[in-house]
C-alpha positions as CSV (number, residue, x, y, z in Angstrom):
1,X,-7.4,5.7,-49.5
2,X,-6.4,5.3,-46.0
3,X,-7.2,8.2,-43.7
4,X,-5.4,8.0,-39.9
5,X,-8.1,9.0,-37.5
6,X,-5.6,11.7,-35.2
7,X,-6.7,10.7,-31.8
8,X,-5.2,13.1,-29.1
9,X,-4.0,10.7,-26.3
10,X,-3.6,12.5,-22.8
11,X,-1.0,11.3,-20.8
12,X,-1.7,10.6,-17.1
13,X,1.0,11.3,-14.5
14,X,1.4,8.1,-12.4
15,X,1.7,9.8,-8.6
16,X,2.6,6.6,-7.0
17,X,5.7,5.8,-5.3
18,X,7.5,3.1,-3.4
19,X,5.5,2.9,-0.8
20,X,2.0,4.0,-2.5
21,X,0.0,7.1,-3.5
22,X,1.6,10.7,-3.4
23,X,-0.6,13.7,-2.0
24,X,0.5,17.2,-2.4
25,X,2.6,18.9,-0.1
26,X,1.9,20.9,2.7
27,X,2.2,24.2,2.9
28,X,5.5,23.9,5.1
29,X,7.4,21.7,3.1
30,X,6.6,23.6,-0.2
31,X,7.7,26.7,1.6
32,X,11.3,24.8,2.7
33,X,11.6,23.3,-1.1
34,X,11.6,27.1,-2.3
35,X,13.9,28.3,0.4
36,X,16.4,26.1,-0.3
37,X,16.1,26.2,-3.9
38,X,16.5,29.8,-3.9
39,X,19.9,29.7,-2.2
40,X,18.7,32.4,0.6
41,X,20.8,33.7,3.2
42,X,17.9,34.9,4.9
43,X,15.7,33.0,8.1
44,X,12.8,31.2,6.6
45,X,10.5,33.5,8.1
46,X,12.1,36.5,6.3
47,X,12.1,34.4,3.4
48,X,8.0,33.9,3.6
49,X,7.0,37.2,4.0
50,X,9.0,38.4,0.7
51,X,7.1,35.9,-0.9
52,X,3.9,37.7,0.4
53,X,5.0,40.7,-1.5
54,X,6.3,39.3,-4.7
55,X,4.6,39.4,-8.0
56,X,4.0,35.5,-7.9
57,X,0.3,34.5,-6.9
58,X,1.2,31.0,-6.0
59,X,3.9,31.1,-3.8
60,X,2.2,34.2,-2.0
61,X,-0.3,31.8,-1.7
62,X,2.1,29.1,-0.1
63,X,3.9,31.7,2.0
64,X,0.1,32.5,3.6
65,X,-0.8,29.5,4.1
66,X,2.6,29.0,5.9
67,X,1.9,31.3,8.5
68,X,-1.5,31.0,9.2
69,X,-0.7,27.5,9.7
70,X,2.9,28.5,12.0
71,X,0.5,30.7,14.1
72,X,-2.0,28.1,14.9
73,X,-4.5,28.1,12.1
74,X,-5.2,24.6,12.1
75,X,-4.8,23.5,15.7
76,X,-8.6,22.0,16.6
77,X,-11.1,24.2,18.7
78,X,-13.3,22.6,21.3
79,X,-16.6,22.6,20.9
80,X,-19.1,24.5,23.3
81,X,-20.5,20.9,24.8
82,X,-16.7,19.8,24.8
83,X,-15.8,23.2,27.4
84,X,-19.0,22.4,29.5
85,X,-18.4,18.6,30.1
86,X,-14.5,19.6,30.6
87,X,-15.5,22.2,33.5
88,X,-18.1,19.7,34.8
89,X,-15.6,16.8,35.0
90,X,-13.5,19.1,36.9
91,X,-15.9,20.6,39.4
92,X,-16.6,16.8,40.5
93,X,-12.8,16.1,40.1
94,X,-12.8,18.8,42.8
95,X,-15.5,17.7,44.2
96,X,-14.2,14.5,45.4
97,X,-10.8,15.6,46.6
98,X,-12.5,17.3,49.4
């Protein structure tokens, strides 16, 4: 009696291109992909906030991530020693000019 052993295989997506690796996209160009896709007459902006109030978790999610990152979200803060050797490097900047 031959009995098959049913092994379940699972398939691996290859994310490599061309040129190497794929990441995921950013939050920008997801948003764009689903603007476009959903043939809107609307300004992007418009576009992401009526994501914000649709039913769909994920692209809310997108659409949020979106605009926190449009108003600055990401953009680096300097540290406190970073402000006090700016301001000391311009108080003898000062310094010397006169």
């Amino acid at each position: 009696m031959d009995t098959n052993n049913n092994e379940v295989t699972q398939t691996t997506t290859n994310n490599k291109g061309n040129r190497g690796e794929v990441g995921t996209a950013t939050a920008g160009l997801s948003i764009r992909n689903l603007w476009r896709a959903s043939g809107s007459n609307m300004r992007l902006k418009a576009f992401a906030r009526q994501l914000l109030k649709g039913p769909d978790k994920d692209k809310a999610l997108v659409a949020r991530e979106w605009m926190s990152n449009k108003n600055g979200g990401k953009n680096a803060k300097r540290s406190d020693a970073n402000i006090k050797a700016a301001i000391e490097a311009s108080s003898k900047s000062k310094a010397k000019k006169k």
